[in-house]
N, C-alpha and C positions, 0 to 999 in steps of 0.2 A: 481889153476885157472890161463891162461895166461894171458899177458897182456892187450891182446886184448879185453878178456871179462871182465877183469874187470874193462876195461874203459868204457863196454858197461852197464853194470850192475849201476859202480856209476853214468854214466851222466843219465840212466833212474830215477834214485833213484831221483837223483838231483830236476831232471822235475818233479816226483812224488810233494816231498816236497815242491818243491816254489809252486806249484798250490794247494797245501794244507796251506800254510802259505798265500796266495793270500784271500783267504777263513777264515781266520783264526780268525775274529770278528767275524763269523757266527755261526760256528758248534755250538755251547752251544743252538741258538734258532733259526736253521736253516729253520722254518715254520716262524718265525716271525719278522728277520731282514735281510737288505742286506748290501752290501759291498757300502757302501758310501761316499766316498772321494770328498771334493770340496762343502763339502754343503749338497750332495746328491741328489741333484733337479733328474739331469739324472735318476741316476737310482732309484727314485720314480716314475718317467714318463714312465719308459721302462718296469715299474714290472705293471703296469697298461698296457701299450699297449702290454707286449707279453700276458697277463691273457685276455684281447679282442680278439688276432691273436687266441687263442686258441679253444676259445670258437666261435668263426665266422667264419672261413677261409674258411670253405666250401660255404659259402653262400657270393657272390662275393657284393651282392647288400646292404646286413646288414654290412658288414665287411668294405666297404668302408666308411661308417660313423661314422668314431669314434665319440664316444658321446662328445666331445669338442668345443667350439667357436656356441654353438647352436644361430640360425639355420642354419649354415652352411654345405655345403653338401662335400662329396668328403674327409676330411679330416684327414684319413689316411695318403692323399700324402702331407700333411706338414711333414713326419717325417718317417723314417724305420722302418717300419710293422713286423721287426723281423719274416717274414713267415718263414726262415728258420731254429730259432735257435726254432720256435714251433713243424715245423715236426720234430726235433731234438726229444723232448721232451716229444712227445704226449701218448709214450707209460707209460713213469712217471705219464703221468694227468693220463691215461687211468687206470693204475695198484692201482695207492693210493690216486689217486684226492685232491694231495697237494694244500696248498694256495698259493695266488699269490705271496709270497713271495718263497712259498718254489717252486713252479714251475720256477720261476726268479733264484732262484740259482742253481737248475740244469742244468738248458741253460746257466749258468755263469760256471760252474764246467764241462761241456760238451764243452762247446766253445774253452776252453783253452787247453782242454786234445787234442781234435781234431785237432788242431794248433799244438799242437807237433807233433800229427801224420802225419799231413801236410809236416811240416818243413822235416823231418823223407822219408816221401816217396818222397819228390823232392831231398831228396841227394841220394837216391838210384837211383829213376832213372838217374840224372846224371851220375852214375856210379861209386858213393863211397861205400866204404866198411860196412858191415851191424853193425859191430862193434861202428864204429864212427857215428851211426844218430845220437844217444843220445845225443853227443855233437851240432852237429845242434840244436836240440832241444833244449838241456836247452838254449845254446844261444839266440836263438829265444826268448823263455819264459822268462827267463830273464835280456833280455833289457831294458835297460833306460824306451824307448817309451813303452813298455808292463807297467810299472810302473805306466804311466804318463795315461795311460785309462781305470786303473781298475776302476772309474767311471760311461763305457759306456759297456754295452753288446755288443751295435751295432758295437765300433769300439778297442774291443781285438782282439789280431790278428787274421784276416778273413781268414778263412781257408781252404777254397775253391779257394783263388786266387794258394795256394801252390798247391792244387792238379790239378791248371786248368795246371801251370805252369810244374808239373813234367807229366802230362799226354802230353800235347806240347811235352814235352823234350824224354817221352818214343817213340813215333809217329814218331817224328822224325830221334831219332837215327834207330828205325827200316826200317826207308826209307833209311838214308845210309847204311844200310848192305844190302840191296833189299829184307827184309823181311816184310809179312803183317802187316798191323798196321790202320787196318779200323776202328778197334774197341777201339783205342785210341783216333781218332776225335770224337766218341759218347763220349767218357766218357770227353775229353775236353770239349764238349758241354755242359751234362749234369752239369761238376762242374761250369762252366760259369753261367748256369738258375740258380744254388742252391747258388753260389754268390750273382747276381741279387737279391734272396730271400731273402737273410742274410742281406746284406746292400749294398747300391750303393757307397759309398765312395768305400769299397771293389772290386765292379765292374768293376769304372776303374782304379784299381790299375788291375786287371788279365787281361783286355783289354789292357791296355801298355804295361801289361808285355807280352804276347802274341802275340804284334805286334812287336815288340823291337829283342824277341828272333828268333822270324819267319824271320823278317826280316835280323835279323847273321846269322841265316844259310843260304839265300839265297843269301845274299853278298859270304859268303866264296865259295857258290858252284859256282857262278861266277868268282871269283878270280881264283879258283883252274881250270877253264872252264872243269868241272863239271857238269853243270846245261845247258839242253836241254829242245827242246820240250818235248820231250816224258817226262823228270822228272818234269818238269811244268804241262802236263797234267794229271799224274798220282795222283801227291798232287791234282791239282784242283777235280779229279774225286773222291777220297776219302773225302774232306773237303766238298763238294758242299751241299748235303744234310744234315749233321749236322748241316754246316751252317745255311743253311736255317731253318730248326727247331730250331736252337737255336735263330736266330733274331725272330721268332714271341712267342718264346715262353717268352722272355727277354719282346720281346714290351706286353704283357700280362700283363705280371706282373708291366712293367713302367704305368699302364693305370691312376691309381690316380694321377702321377706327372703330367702326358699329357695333363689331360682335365684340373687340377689346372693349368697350363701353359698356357692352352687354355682362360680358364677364367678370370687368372689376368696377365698385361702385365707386371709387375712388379717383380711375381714371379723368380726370381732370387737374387744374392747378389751383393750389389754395390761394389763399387772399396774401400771405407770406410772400409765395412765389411772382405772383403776381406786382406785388409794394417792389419785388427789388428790382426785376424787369419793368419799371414805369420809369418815365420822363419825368425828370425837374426843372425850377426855371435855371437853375446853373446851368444844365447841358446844351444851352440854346449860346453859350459860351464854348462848347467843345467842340475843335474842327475834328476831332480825331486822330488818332495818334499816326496817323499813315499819311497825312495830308502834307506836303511838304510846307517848310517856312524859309526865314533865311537863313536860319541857320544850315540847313542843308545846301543851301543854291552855295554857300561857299565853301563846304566840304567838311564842316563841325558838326553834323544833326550825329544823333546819339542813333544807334540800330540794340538790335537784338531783344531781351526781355527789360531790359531798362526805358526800353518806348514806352510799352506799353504797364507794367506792373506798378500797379496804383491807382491808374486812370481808368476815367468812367466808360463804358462801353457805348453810353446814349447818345448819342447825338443827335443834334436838335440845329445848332448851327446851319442859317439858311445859303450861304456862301454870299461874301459881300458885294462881289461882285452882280449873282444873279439878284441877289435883294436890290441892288442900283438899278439894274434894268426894269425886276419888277416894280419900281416905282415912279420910272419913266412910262413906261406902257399905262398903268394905272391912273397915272398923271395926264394922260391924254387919252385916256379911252373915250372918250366923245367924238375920235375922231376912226372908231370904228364902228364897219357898220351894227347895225341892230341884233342881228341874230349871234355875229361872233362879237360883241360887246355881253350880251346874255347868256351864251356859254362860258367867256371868260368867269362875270360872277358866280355861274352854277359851280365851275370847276373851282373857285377860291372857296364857295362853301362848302364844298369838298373834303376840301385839305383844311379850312378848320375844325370840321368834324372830327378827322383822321387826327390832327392835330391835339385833342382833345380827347380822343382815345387814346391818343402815346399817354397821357400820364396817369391812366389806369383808375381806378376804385375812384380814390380819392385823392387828394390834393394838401400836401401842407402849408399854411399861411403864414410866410416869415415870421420870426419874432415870435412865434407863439406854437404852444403844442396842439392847435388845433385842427383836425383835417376836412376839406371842404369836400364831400360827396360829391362825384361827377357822375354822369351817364354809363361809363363803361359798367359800374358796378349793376344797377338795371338794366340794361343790354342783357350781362350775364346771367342771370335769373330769366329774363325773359327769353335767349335764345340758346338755346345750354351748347354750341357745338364751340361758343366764345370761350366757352372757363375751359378749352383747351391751350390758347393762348398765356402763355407767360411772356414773351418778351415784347409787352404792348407797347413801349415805345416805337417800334419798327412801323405802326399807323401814321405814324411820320411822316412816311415814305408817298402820301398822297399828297401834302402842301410843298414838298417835293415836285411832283408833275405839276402842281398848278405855277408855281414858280418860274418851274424851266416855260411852259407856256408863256406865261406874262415876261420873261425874259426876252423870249421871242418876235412878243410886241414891241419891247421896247424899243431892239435892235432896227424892228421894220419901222418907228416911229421916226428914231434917230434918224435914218435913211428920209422919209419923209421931210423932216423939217430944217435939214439943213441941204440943201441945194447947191449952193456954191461957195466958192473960196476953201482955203484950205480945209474946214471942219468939216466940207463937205464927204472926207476921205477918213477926217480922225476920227469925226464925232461916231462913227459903228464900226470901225476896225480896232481903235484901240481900248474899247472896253474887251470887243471882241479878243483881241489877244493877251488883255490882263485874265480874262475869264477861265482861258486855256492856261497860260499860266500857273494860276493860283489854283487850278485842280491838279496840278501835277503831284504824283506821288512818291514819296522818299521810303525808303528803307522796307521795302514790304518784303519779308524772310519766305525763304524756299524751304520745302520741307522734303526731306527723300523718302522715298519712297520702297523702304527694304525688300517689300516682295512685288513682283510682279502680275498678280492676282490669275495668275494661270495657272488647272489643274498640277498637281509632279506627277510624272510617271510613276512616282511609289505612291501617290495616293490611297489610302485606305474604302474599303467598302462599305464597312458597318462599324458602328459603334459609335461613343462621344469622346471627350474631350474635358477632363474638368481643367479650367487656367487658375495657374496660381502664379504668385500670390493676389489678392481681391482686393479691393480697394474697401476702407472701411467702407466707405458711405458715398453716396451719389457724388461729392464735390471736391472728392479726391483722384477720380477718373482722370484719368491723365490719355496721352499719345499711345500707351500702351495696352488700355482697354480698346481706342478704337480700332488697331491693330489687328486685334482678335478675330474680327469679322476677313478681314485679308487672310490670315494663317485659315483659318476655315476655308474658305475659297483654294488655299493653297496643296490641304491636305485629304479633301473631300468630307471632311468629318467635322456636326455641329459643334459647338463649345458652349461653355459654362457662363464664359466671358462677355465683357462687348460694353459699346457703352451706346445711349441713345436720349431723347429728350425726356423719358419716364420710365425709371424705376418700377418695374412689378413687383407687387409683395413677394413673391417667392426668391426671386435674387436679390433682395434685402436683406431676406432671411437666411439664406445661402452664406451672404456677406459677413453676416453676423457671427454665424458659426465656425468658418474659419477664424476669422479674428480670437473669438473664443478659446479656439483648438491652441491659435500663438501666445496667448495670452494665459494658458491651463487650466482655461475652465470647462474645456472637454477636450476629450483624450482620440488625439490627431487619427493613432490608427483604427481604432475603432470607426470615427467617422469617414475615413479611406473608404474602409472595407464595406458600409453601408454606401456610399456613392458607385463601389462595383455595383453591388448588387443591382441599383437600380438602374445602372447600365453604361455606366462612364471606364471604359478598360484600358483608357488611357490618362495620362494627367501631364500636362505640358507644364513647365515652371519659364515665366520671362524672366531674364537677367534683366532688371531693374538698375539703373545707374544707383545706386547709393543703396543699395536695397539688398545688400547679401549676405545680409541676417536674416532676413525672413527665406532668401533663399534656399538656404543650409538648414533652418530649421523644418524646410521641408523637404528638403532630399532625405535627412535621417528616417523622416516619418514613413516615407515613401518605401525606403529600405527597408524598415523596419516592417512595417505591412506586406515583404514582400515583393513590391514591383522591382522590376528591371527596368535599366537604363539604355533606350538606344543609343548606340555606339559604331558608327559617329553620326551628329544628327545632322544632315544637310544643312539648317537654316540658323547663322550666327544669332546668338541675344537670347537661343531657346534651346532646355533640354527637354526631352521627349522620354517619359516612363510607362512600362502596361505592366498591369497584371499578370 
């Protein structure tokens, strides 16, 4: 076997294996646990709202109401509806009608493999050798920032910005050779809407990255004076109508963020939320707390909440290995040709852009209390759909693909310049397998999965659901607010509860007055009996580990107002009382 393929062979293998080891708390009870790092809150909430996206999506008017923050309407658009990674998946529901955990891990197992494929089809189209994607790929997969959000379904690498990205990149190059390429702006469109679907952090990561690139090659074709009417009219004649169907089909899908925008002025993140979800230069020091070291290859690494309780969520760390390659690649790019040497820089100005958005507003300057204005804060002002964004470090995730790219290079350069004698064999295999290596992941916790998100047969018809006990305040939501949304799926009937990435005023308010009720600054049964009235004929209490003083302070209230207790209540950790 040459070299070539067997550089192509081990970087697939590689990709194979980390996204198998990524997985790797699961396989043993793959219907009944997920990949849970951090707590797991995310991805309890996401294994609830994609098992909703599945079971609703055709019916635009039910699917808008996530049954959470009852009576609230609209509230899918507090959070990523993962419409995408359910079309993904629908033929799994359709063939084996797995549970929502095991539907959650095949859009977790799906998401990652299609992300390679991503990564994979924008080095090709740039014009790299078919041998070398694998290496993009594993790069890709295993990065730092991949590490740092097996967490979140919604934001592994989104992998539709890769394909908006190499479908741009094929369109293009087909426009400098003066060959067709109509049928590249449809399929940019369509990966743009199937973005949109997947998650809007993702969205405008392909929207920058498409105007960034769009706009290199229009610089260059002016530079080179190039660029005419007629090459002006020709792009515009080809893009115009994609365009156009992909803005209405995009504002479609934005419709729950819209009208919640519409309804509360507030729906956005402040300047607060924002400073804490931004990048520092310390984080460009953090592999992440999942990343393995030695201390794990020899059976010492620490697991549980002690990884992670303290450390910073940011990650910025470019993986030293991929930064070795991209400095080999970089190092001789003169020895590519023209077109993929001027996409490689489009794509690095890219990801310092992105770069440069992870650390949000502004910037503070060692040694002093002063902070240095950056772009993201004007961005915000100028494009309002931005100051939805809190955790803008994750723009990261673009010097990210240009890395794994220039990675790419490197490994093909490596291969280039050394020809014989031994290095001929070490000089791109054994970066290659420190690279795999050092992405390998330790200790990433499984989380169970208590309800199986399937209607009961005792399911109820009407009515709500108030949960108690509530969390003061947004950042004490724990695994058991995002639960909530499961037991709803589980019992037919909205809730009070739930947790998501924005707080609406009225469950704050909500919040508050329970708290008040435990606290006696207002009188528990009183406020009971106004939550019938307005329609809640049930009220569930979670057993809380450590929590059963608020417990009991609200079974009394409950009794005391009257309710009854069902007896016995099918689902452990929960009592069930009506009116």
């Amino acid at each position: 076997m040459s070299r070539e393929k067997s550089i192509a062979v081990l970087s697939w293998l590689g990709v194979v294996f980390l996204i198998a080891s990524f997985l790797g708390p699961v396989w043993k009870n793959f219907s009944g646990s997920v990949v849970g790092p951090f707590g797991g809150i995310d991805a309890l909430l996401q294994v609830g709202i994609l098992e909703w996206s599945a079971r609703h999506w055709p019916h635009v008017s039910t699917w808008m109401n996530l049954p959470v923050f009852y009576p609230i309407a609209g509230t899918i658009g507090f959070m990523d509806s993962l419409l995408g990674q359910v079309w993904m998946v629908m033929p799994v529901r359709w063939l084996f009608s797995p549970s929502a955990a095991g539907l959650y891990n095949a859009a977790y197992l799906g998401s990652l493999l299609l992300a390679a494929a991503g990564m994979a089809t924008l080095w090709l189209a740039s014009g790299g050798s078919r041998w070398a994607a694998g290496v993009a790929a594993l790069a890709l997969v295993g990065a730092p920032y991949t590490h740092a959000q097996l967490g979140h379904l919604n934001q592994l690498p989104p992998p539709f910005v890769l394909f908006s990205l190499a479908a741009l990149t094929a369109a293009l190059r087909r426009q400098n050779a003066g060959l067709s390429n109509g049928k590249f702006w449809w399929l940019l469109g369509g990966s743009l809407v199937m973005q949109a679907a997947w998650g809007w952090h993702g969205f405008a990561y392909a929207v920058m990255g498409v105007t960034v690139l769009q706009t290199a090659w229009l610089v260059h074709r002016f530079r080179r004076r190039t660029a005419n009417r007629g090459l002006i009219l020709s792009v515009l004649k080809n893009t115009m109508l994609p365009l156009a169907v992909t803005v209405v089909a995009v504002g479609f899908l934005a419709q729950p963020q819209l009208q919640l925008g519409q309804r509360y002025a507030e729906f956005q993140r402040g300047d607060k939320e924002v400073l804490a979800g931004s990048a520092d230069i310390q984080h460009f020091f953090n592999r992440g707390v999942y990343r393995s070291g030695p201390a794990d290859w020899i059976g010492q690494g620490i697991s549980g909440e002690e990884r992670y309780l303290g450390r910073d969520r940011q990650v910025l760390h470019p993986g030293w290995l991929a930064l070795a390659l991209f400095a080999v690649g970089w190092w001789r790019r003169g020895y590519l040709p023209f077109q993929r040497r001027r996409f490689g820089r489009s794509l690095l100005v890219l990801g310092v852009i992105g770069l440069v958005f992870a650390f949000g507003s502004s910037m503070g300057l060692p040694g002093t209390s002063f902070r240095l204005p950056l772009p993201f804060d004007w961005v915000r002002d100028l494009v309002s759909p931005f100051k939805a964004f809190r955790m803008v470090w994750r723009f990261s995730w673009l010097m990210v693909v240009a890395l794994a790219w220039w990675s790419a290079v490197g490994v093909e350069q490596l291969v280039m310049k050394y020809q014989t004698g031994y290095r001929r064999w070490a000089a791109p295999l054994l970066p290659l397998g420190l690279l795999f290596l050092l992405s390998l992941p330790a200790a990433i916790p499984a989380q169970l999965v208590p309800m199986d998100g399937r209607l009961s047969p005792e399911a109820a018809t009407a009515g709500a659901v108030l949960t108690l006990p509530a969390p003061a305040h947004e950042d004490a939501e724990d695994r058991t607010e995002a639960l909530w949304l499961l037991r709803s799926l589980k019992t037919g009937l909205p809730v009070t509860g739930g947790a998501s990435g924005w707080v609406p005023p009225e469950v704050r308010l909500l919040r508050k007055r329970l708290l008040d009720c435990e606290e006696g600054r207002e009188k528990a049964g009183a406020f009971l009996r106004e939550m019938n009235a307005l329609g809640m004929d049930r009220v569930e209490i979670a057993l809380r580990p450590d929590d059963e003083k608020r417990a009991m302070f609200w079974r009394d209230a409950l009794v005391q107002a009257g309710a009854v207790r069902d007896e016995p209540w099918p689902q452990a950790g929960y009592e069930m009382y009506r009116f």
